[in-house]
VMD Tcl script that draws the C-alpha trace (Angstrom):
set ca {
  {128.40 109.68 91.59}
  {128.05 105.92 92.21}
  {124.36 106.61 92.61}
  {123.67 108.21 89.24}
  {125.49 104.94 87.93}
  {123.77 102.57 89.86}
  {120.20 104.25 89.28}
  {120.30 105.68 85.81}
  {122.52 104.42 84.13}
  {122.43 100.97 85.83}
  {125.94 100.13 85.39}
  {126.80 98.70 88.81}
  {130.58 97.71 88.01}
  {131.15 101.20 88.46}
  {128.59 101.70 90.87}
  {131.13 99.64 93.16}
  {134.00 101.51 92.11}
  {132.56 104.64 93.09}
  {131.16 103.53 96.24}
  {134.01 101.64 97.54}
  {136.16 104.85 96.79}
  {133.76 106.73 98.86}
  {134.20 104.51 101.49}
  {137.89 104.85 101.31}
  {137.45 108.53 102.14}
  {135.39 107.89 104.53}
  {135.53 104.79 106.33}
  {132.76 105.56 108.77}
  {129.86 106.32 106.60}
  {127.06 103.90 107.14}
  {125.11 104.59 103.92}
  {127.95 103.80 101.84}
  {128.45 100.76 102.76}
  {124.52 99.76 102.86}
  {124.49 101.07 99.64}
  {127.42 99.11 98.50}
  {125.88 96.26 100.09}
  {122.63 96.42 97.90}
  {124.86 96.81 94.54}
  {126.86 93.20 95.75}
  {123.26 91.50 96.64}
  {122.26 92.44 92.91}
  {125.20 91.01 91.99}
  {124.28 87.87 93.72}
  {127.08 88.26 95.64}
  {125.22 87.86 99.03}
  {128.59 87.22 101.10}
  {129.97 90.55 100.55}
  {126.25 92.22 100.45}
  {126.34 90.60 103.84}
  {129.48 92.29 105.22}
  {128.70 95.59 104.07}
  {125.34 95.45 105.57}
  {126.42 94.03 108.62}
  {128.95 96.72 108.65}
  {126.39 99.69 108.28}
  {125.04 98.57 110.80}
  {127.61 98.42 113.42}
  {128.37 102.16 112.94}
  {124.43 102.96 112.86}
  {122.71 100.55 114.81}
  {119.43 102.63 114.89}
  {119.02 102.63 110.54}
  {115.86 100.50 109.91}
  {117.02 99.92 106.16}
  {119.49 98.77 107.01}
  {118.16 95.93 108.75}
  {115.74 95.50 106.06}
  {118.54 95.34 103.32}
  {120.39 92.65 105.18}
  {117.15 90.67 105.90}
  {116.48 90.54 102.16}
  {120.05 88.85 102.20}
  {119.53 86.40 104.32}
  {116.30 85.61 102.94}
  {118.20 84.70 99.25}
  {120.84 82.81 101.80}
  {117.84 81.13 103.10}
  {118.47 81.98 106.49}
  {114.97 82.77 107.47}
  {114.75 83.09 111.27}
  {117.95 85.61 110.97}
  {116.06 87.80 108.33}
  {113.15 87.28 110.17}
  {115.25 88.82 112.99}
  {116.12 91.95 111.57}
  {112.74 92.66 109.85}
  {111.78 92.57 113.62}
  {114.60 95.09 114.80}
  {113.76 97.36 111.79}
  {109.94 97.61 112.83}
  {111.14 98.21 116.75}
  {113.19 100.94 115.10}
  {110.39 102.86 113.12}
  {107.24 101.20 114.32}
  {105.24 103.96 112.55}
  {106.31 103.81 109.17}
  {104.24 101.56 106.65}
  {107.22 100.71 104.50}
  {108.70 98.90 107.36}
  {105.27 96.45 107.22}
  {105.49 96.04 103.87}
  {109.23 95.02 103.38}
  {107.88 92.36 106.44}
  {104.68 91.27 104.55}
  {106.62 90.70 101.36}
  {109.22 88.21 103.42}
  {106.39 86.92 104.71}
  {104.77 86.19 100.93}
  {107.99 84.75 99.69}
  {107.95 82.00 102.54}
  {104.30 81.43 101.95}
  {103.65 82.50 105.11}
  {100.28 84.39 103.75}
  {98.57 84.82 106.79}
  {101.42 87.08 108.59}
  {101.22 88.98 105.35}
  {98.17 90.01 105.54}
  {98.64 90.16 109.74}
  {100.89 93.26 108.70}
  {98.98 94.84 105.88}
  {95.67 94.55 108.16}
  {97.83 96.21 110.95}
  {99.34 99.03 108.78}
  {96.20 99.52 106.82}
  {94.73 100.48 110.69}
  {97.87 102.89 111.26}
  {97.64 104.24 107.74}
  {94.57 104.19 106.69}
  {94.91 106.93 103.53}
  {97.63 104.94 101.81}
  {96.81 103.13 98.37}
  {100.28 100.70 98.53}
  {98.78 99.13 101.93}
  {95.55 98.41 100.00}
  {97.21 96.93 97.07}
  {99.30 94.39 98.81}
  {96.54 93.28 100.84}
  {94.85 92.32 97.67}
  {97.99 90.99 95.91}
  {98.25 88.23 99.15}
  {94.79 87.79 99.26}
  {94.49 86.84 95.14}
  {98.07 84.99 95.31}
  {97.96 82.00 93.66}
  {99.92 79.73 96.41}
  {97.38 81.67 98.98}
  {95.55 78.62 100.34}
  {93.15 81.31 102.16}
  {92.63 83.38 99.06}
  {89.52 85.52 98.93}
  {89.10 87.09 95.67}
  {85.97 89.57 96.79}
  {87.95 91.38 99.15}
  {90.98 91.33 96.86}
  {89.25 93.15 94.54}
  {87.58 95.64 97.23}
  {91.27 96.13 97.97}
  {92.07 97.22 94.63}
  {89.56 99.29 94.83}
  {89.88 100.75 97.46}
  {93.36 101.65 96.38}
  {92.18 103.35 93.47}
  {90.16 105.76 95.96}
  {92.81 106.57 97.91}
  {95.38 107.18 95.66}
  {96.64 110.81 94.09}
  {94.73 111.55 90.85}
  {98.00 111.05 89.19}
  {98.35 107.71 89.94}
  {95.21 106.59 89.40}
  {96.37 105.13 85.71}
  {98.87 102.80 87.61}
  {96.12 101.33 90.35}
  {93.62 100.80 87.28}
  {96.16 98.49 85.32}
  {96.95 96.67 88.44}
  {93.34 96.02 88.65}
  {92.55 95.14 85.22}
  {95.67 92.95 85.81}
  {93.73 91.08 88.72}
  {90.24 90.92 86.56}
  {92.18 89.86 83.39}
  {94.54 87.15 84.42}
  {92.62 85.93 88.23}
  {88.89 86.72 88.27}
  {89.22 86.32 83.75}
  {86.81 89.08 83.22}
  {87.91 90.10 80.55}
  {85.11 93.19 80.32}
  {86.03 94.50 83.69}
  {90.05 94.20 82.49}
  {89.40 96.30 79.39}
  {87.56 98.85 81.50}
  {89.95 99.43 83.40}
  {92.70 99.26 81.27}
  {90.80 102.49 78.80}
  {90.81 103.85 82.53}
  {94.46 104.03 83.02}
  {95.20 105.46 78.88}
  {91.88 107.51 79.87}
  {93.88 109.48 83.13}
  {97.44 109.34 81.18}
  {97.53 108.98 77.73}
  {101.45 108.35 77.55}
  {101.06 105.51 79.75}
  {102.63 102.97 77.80}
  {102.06 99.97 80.30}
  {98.53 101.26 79.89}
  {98.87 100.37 75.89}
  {100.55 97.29 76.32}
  {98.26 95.72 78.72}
  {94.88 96.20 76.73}
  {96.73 95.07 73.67}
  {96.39 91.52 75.50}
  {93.18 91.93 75.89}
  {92.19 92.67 72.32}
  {94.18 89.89 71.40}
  {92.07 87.11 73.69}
  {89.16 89.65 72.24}
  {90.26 88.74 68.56}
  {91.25 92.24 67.61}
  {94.24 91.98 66.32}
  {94.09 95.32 64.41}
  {93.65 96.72 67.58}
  {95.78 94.68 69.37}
  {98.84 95.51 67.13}
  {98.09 99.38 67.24}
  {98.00 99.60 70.68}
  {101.37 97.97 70.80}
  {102.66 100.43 68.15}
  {101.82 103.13 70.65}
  {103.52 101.76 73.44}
  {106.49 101.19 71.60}
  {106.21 105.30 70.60}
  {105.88 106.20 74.09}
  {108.84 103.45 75.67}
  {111.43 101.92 73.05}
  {113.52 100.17 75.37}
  {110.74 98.38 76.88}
  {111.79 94.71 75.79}
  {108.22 92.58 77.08}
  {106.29 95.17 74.19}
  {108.88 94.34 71.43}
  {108.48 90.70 72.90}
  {104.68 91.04 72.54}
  {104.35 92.80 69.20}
  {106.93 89.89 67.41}
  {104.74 87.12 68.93}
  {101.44 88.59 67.85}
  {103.01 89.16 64.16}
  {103.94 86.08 64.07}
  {100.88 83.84 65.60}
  {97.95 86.28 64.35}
  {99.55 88.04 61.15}
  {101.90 85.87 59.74}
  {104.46 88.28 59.07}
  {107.90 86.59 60.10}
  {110.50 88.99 59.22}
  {108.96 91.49 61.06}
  {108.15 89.72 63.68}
  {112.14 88.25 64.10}
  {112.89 92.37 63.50}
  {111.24 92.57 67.17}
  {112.78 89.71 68.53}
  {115.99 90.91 67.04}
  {115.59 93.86 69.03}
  {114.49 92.17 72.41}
  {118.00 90.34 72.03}
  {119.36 93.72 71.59}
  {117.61 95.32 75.14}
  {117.67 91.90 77.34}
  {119.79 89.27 75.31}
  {118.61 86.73 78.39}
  {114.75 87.49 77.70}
  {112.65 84.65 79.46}
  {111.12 82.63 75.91}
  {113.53 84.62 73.31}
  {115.56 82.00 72.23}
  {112.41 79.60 71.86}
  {110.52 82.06 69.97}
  {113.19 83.15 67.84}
  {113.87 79.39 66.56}
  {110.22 78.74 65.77}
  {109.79 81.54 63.65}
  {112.67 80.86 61.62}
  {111.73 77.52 60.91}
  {108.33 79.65 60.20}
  {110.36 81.49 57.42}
  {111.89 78.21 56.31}
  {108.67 76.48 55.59}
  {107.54 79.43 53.73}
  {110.57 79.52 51.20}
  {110.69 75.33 51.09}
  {106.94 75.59 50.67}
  {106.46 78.48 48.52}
}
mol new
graphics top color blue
foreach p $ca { graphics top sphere $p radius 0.5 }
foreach p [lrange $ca 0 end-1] q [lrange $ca 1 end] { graphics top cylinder $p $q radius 0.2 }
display resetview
C-alpha cells in the first residue's frame, strides 16, 4: 500500500503513514525502512532518511541499495568521503551489476569529479558491453558542460552507440536524447530535427518526442509547426506542465495571443504551482494584455 502511494499516486504523507505502520508490524524488515528512508530524503528530511537507512542496514548488511540510498544522503549532507564510503561497500557487494557503477559515476558527476565518472562507465561499459544506459552516461560526462576534459566526438559516438544497442522499443527515447545533445551542445540544429522525426517516427505517441522538435521549429521559424506539434503533445500527456509552459510562451512571444497564452500558464500553476519562470512569465504577459487595452 505505501508503495502504490508513493509511486502512483505520489502522495508521500501517506506514503510514511503506511510504511511506518508496516514497520510497526514488523520491526525487522529492512526494505521498509530503506524505503521509508527514501520517502524522508524526498522530503528533505535527510536526518531521519539517515536513520532509516542506517537502520536497513544493520539488519541487512549485505543490501547494496541500501548503501547506495544512504550515500545519496550523505551526498545532499555533504558528507562526501562517507557517501563515497558506501558507494564503495555497495560495489564490493554486487561488483557485477552495472547499476551499482552508475549510481557511483553519477556521485562522481555531482562533485565534478568527471574523470572517475567516466573511470566507471569505461569499466562497466567493458563488463557490460550490450547495455545502452552505460553508453549514454559516458556521453552525458563526456558533453557536460563543467567537464573540463569534454570530448564532444566520442560523446556523440556514445549516443550512438546507445541507439544500437538498445531494444527497438526504446529506440524513440535514445534518439531524443541525441537530438538533445546535437540541438542544445554540438547546435546542429539539422542533425536535432533528424533525430527528433526519428523518435515520433518509432513511437508516434511519444509526446517528449513532440515537444522537443517543437523547439526546434521554433529556432527554425516555424511557428505553425512549432505550435502543432505542441498541440499533439499536450493530446498525448495533459499533465505534462514544461509543454503547457512551452505552448503559453510561444503564444505569447511568436503569436501574440495573451489570453491564451495566460490559459496555459494558468494551467502550469494548476500542475506545478512552483514552476521554475511561472511567476515571471505570468507577470509579463499581463502587462502584455494591459498595454493592449491602454493602447488599443
Amino acid at each position: 500500500m505505501a508503495m502504490i502511494y508513493e509511486i502512483f499516486y505520489r502522495n508521500l504523507e501517506k506514503a510514511l503513514h503506511y510504511y511506518s505502520k508496516s514497520i510497526k508490524l514488523d520491526p525487522l524488515y529492512y526494505i521498509m525502512y530503506r524505503n521509508r528512508g527514501t520517502v524522508y530524503a524526498t522530503l528533505n528530511e535527510y536526518k531521519k532518511a539517515l536513520l532509516d537507512h542506517t537502520t536497513a542496514i544493520k539488519l541487512k548488511p549485505d543490501e547494496a541499495l541500501s548503501y547506495q540510498r544512504r550515500a545519496e544522503v550523505y551526498t545532499k549532507l555533504k558528507k562526501i568521503d562517507l557517501a563515497l564510503a558506501d558507494h564503495e561497500k555497495a560495489l564490493k557487494i554486487e561488483p557485477n551489476n552495472f547499476r551499482v557503477y552508475i549510481q557511483r559515476a553519477k556521485f562522481y558527476i555531482k562533485i565534478n569529479n568527471f574523470n572517475k565518472a567516466k573511470r566507471d562507465m569505461d569499466t562497466a561499459i567493458q563488463k557490460f558491453p550490450y547495455e545502452p544506459g552505460l553508453y549514454e552516461l559516458r556521453a552525458d560526462i563526456l558533453s557536460h558542460r563543467d567537464n573540463k576534459n569534454k570530448n564532444l566526438d566520442e560523446a556523440e559516438e556514445d549516443y550512438s552507440e546507445a541507439i544500437n544497442k538498445c531494444e527497438q522499443e526504446n529506440a524513440g527515447t535514445y534518439h531524443r536524447i541525441r537530438g538533445y545533445f546535437y540541438f542544445y551542445i554540438k547546435m546542429d540544429i539539422e542533425k536535432a530535427l533528424a533525430d527528433y522525426n526519428s523518435a515520433i517516427h518509432i513511437d508516434p505517441t511519444y509526446h517528449h518526442g513532440y515537444y522537443s522538435r517543437s523547439l526546434v521549429y521554433e529556432a527554425l521559424g516555424q511557428f505553425e509547426r512549432a505550435l502543432d506539434d505542441l498541440m499533439k503533445a499536450v493530446k498525448l500527456d495533459a499533465k505534462e506542465p514544461m509543454i503547457f509552459f512551452q505552448m503559453g510562451c510561444l503564444l505569447s512571444d511568436r503569436f501574440e495571443l495573451y489570453n491564451e497564452a495566460i490559459q496555459c500558464f494558468e494551467h502550469v500553476n494548476y500542475l506545478e504551482p512552483n514552476y521554475r519562470g511561472l511567476m515571471f512569465r505570468i507577470k509579463l504577459t499581463q502587462q502584455f494584455i494591459r498595454k493592449r487595452v491602454c493602447f488599443g
